[in-house]
mmCIF file of the C-alpha atoms, coordinates in Angstrom:
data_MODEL
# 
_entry.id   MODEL 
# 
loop_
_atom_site.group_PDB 
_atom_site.id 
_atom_site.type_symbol 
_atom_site.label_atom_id 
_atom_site.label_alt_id 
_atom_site.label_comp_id 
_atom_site.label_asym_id 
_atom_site.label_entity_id 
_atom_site.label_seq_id 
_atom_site.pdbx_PDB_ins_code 
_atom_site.Cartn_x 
_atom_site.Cartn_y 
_atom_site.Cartn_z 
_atom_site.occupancy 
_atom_site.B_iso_or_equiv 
_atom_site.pdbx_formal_charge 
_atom_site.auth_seq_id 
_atom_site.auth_comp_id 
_atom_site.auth_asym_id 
_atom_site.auth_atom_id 
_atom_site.pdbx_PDB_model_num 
ATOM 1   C CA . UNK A 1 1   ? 24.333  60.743  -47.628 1.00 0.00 ? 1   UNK A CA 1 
ATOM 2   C CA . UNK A 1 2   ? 26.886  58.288  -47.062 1.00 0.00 ? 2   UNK A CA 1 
ATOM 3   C CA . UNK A 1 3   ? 26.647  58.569  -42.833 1.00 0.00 ? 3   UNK A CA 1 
ATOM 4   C CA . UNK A 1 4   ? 22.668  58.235  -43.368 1.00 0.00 ? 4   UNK A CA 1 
ATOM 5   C CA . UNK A 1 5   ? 23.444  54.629  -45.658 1.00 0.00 ? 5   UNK A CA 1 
ATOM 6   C CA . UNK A 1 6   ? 25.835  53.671  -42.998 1.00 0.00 ? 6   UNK A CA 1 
ATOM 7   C CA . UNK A 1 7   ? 23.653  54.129  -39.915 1.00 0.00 ? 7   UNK A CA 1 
ATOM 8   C CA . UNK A 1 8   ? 20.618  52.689  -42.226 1.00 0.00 ? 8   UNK A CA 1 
ATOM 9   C CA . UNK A 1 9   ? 23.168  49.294  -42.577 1.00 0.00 ? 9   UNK A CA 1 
ATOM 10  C CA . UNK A 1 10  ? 24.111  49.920  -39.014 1.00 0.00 ? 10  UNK A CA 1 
ATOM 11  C CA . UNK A 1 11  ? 20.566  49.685  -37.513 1.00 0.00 ? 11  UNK A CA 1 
ATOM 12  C CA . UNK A 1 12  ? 19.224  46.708  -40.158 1.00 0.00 ? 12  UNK A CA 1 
ATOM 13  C CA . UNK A 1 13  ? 22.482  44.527  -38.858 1.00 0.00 ? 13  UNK A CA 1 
ATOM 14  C CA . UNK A 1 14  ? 21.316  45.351  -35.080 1.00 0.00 ? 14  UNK A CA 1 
ATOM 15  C CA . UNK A 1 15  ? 17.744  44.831  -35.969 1.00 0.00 ? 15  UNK A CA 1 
ATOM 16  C CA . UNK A 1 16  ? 18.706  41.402  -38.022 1.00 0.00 ? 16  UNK A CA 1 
ATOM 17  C CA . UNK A 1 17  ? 20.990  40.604  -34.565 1.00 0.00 ? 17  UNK A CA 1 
ATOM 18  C CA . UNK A 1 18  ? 18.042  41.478  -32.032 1.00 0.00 ? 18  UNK A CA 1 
ATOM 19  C CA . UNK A 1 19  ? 15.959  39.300  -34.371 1.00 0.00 ? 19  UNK A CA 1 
ATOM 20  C CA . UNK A 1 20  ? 17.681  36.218  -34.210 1.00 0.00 ? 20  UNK A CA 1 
ATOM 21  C CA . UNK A 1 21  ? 18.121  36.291  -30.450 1.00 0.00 ? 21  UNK A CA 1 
ATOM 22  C CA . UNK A 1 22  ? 14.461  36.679  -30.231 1.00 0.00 ? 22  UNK A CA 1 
ATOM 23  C CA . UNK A 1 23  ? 14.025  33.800  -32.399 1.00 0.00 ? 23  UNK A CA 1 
ATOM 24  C CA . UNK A 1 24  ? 16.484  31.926  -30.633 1.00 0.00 ? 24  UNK A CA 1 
ATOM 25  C CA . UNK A 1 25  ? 15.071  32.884  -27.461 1.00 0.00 ? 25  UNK A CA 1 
ATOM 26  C CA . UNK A 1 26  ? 11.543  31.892  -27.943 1.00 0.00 ? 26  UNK A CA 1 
ATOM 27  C CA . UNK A 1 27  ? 12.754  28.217  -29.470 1.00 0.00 ? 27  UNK A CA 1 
ATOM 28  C CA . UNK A 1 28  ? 14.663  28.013  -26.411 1.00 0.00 ? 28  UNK A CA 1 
ATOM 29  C CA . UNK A 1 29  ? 11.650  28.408  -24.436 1.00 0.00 ? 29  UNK A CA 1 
ATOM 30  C CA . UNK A 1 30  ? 9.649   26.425  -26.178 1.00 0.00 ? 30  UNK A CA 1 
ATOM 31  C CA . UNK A 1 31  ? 11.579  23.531  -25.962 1.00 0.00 ? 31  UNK A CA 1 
ATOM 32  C CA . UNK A 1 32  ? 11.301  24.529  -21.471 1.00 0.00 ? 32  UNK A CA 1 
ATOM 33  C CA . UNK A 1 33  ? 7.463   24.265  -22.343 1.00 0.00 ? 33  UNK A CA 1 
ATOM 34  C CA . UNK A 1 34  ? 7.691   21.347  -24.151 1.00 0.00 ? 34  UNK A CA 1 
ATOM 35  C CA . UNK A 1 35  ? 10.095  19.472  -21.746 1.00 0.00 ? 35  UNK A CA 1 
ATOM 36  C CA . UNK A 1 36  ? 8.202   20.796  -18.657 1.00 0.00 ? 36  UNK A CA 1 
ATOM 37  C CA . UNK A 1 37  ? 4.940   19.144  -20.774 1.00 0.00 ? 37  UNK A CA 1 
ATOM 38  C CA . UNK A 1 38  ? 6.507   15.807  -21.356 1.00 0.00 ? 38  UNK A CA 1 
ATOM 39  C CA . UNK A 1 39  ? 7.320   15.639  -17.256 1.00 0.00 ? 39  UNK A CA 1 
ATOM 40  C CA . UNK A 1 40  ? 3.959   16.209  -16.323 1.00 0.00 ? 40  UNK A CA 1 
ATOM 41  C CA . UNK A 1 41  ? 2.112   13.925  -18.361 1.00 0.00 ? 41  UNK A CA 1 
ATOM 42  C CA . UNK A 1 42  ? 5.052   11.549  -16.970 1.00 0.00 ? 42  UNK A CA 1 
ATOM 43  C CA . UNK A 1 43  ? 3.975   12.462  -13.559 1.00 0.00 ? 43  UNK A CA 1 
ATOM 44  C CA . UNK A 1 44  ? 0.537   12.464  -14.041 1.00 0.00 ? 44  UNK A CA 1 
ATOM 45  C CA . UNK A 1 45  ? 0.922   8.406   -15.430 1.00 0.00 ? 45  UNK A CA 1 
ATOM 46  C CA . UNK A 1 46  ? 2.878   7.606   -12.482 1.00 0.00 ? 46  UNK A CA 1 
ATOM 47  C CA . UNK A 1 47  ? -0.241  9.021   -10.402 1.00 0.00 ? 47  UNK A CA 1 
ATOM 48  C CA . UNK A 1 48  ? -2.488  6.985   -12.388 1.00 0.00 ? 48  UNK A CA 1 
ATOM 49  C CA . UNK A 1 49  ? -0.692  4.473   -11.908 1.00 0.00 ? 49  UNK A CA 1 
ATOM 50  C CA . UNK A 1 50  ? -0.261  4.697   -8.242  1.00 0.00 ? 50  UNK A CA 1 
ATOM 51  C CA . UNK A 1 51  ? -3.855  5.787   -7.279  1.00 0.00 ? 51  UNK A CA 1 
ATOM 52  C CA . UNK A 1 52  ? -4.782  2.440   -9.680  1.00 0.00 ? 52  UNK A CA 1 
ATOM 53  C CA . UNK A 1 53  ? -2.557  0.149   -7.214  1.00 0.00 ? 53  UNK A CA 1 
ATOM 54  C CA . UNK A 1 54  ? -3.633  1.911   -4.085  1.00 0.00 ? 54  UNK A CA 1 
ATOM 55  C CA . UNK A 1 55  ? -7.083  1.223   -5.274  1.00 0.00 ? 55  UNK A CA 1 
ATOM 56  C CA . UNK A 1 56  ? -6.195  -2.610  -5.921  1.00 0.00 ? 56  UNK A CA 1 
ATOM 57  C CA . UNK A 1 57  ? -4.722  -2.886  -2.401  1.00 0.00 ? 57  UNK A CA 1 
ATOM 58  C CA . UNK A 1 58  ? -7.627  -1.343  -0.455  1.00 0.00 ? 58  UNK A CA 1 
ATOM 59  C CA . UNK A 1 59  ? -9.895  -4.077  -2.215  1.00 0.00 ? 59  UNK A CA 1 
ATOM 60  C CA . UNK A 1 60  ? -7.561  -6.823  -1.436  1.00 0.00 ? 60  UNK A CA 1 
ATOM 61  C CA . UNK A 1 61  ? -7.277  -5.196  1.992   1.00 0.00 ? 61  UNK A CA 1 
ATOM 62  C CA . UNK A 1 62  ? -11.122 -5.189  2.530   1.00 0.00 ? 62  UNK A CA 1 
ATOM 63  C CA . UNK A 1 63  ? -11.927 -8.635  1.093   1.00 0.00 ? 63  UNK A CA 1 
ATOM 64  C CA . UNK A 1 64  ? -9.377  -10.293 3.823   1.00 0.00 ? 64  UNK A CA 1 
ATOM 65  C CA . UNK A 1 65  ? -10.999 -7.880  6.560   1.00 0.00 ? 65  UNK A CA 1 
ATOM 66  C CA . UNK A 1 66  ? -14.456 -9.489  5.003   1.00 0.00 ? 66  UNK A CA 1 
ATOM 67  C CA . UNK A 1 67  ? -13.149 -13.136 5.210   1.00 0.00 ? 67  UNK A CA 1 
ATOM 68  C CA . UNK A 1 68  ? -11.236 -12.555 8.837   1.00 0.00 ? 68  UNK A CA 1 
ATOM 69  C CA . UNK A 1 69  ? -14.905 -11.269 9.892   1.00 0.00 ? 69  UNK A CA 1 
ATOM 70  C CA . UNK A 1 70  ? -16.791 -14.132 7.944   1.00 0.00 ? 70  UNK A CA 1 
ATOM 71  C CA . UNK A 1 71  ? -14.695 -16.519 9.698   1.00 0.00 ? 71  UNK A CA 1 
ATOM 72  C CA . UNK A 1 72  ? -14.979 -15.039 13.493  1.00 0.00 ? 72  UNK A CA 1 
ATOM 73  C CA . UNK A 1 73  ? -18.641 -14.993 12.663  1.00 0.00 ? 73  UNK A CA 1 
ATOM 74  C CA . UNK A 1 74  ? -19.400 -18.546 11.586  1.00 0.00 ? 74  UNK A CA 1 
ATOM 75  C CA . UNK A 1 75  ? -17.736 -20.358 14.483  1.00 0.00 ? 75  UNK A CA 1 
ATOM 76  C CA . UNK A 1 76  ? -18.425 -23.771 14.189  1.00 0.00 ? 76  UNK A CA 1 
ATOM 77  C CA . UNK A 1 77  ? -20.863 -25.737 16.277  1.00 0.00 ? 77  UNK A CA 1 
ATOM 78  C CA . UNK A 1 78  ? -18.901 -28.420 18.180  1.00 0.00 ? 78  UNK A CA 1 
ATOM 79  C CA . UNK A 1 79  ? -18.887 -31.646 17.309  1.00 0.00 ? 79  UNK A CA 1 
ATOM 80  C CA . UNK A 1 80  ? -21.657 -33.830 18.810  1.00 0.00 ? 80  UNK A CA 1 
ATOM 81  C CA . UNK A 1 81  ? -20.227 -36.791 21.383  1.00 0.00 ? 81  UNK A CA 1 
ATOM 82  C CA . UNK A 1 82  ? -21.430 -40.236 21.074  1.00 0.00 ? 82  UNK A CA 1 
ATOM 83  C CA . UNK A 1 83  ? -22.453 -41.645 24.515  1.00 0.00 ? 83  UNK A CA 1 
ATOM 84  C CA . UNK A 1 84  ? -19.831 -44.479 24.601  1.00 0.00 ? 84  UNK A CA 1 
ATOM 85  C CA . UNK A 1 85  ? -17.203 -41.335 24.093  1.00 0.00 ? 85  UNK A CA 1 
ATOM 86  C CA . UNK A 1 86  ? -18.940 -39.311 26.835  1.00 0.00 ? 86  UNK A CA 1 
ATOM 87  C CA . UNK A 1 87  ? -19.022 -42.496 29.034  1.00 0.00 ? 87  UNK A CA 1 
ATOM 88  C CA . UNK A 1 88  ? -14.979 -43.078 28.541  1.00 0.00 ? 88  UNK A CA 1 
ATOM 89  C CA . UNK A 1 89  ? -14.134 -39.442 29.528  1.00 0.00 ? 89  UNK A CA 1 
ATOM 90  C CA . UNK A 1 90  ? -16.446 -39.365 32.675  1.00 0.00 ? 90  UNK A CA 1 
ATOM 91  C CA . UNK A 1 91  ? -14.425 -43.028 33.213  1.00 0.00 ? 91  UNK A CA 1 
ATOM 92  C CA . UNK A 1 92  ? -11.127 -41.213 32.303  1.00 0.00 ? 92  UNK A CA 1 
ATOM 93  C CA . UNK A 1 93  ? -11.932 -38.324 34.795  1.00 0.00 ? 93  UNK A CA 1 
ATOM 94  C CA . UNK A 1 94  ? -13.336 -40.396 37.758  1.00 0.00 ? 94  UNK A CA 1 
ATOM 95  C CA . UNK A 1 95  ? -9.447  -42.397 37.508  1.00 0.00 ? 95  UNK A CA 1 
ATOM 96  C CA . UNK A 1 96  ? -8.092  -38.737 37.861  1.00 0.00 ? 96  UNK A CA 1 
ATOM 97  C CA . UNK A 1 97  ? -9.920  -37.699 40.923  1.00 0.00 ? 97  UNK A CA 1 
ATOM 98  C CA . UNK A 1 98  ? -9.192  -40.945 42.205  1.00 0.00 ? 98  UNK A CA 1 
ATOM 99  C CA . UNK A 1 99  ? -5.668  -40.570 41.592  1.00 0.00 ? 99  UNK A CA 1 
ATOM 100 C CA . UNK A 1 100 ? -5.460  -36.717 43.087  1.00 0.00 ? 100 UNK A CA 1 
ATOM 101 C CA . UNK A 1 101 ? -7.267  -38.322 46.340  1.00 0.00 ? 101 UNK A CA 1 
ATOM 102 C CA . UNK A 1 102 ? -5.203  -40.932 46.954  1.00 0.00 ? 102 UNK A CA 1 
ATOM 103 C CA . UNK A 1 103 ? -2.156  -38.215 46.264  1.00 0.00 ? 103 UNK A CA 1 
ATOM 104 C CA . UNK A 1 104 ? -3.456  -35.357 48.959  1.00 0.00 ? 104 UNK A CA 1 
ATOM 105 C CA . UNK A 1 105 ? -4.308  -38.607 51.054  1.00 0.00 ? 105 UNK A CA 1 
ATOM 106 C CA . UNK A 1 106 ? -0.283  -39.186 50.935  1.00 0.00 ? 106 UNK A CA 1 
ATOM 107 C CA . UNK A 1 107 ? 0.516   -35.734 51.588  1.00 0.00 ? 107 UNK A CA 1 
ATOM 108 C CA . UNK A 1 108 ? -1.817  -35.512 54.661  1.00 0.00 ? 108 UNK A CA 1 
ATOM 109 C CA . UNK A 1 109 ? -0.048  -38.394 56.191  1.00 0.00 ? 109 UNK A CA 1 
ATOM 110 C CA . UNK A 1 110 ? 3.307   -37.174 55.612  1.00 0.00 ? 110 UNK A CA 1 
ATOM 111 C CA . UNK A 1 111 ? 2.759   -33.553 57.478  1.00 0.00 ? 111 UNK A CA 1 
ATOM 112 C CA . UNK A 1 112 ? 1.208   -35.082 60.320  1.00 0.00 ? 112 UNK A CA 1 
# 
């Protein structure tokens, strides 16, 4: 009777023993699950987060595309000349060709 109450002691210390490691065990990976938890909803802010910016950038990005288009589309109509103004650069230019003549005029005579 005595080897039975030993081996009865024996096998509740080992069962007490495996029972505790369990425990121990599944705490252990519970605190994985809850660590691996926390990182992902970090992750997933950061994505958020990101995708939100990306989103901000591709507006900013289409309203200049939208105001460089707006500008090469509205080119301005040049600005009308008076005729005194017309009158002074058709003066101006008739001096030049004058001035050009009388130049090739110059050259002709000095390669003949």
């Amino acid at each position: 009777m005595p080897t039975l109450m030993k081996s009865t002691e024996k096998l509740v210390a080992a069962t007490e023993r495996l029972l505790q490691e369990y425990q121990m065990e599944r705490a252990a990976r519970k605190t994985d699950v809850e660590h691996a938890q926390a990182k992902i909803n970090e992750l997933e802010a950061q994505l958020l987060s990101a995708q939100k910016e990306l989103k901000q950038m591709e507006e900013q990005m289409e309203k200049k595309i939208e105001e460089h288009r707006a500008s090469a589309v509205s080119i301005p109509n040049p600005p009308i000349q008076s005729h005194d103004t017309a009158t002074l650069s058709a003066d101006q230019i008739d001096a030049l060709v004058e001035e050009i003549d009388s130049c090739l005029s110059c050259l002709n005579l000095q390669t003949n």
